[in-house]
N, C-alpha and C positions, 0 to 999 in steps of 0.2 A: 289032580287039582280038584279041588273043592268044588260044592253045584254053584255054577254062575250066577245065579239068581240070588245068592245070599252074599254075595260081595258087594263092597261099598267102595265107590271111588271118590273122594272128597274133591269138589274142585276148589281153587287157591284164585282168589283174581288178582292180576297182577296191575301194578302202577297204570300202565297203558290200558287197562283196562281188557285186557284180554284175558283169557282163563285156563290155568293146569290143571290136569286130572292127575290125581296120585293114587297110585297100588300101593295097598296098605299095609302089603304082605313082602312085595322084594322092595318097596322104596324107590321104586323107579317114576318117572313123568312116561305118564301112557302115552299123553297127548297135549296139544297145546292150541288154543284155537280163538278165534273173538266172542264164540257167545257157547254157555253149557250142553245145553243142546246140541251143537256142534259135534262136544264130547264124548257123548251118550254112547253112539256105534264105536267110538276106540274103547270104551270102556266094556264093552259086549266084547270084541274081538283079541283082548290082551290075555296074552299067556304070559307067566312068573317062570321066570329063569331063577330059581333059587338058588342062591349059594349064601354062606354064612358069614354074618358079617365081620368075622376077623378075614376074609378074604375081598373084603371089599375095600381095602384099603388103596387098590391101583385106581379109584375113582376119586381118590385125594391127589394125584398125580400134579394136576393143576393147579395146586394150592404155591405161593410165592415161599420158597426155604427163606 
């Protein structure tokens, strides 16, 4: 994995007013919390399970046929 210090986690704030942190890299929610700050240490502590996205397709699973 890349040096930690150069990763970026964007957070998203959601309706409720609470905030996701997103890996930019596998696309995953690091974390989810009510205020950024909160996020800071998941975003220090997240390791990327890579896999490529034509096998990401089992995370469509829950979508209505």
């Amino acid at each position: 994995m890349a040096d930690k210090s150069n990763e970026f986690y964007p957070h998203r704030r959601n309706k409720d007013g609470s905030y996701d942190s997103i890996c930019l890299t596998c696309f995953l929610t690091v974390a989810f919390g009510k205020s950024e700050t909160e996020l800071t240490e998941f975003d220090k502590k997240h390791v990327c399970e890579y896999f490529p996205l034509s096998q990401r397709a089992h995370c469509l699973s829950f979508l209505p046929k």
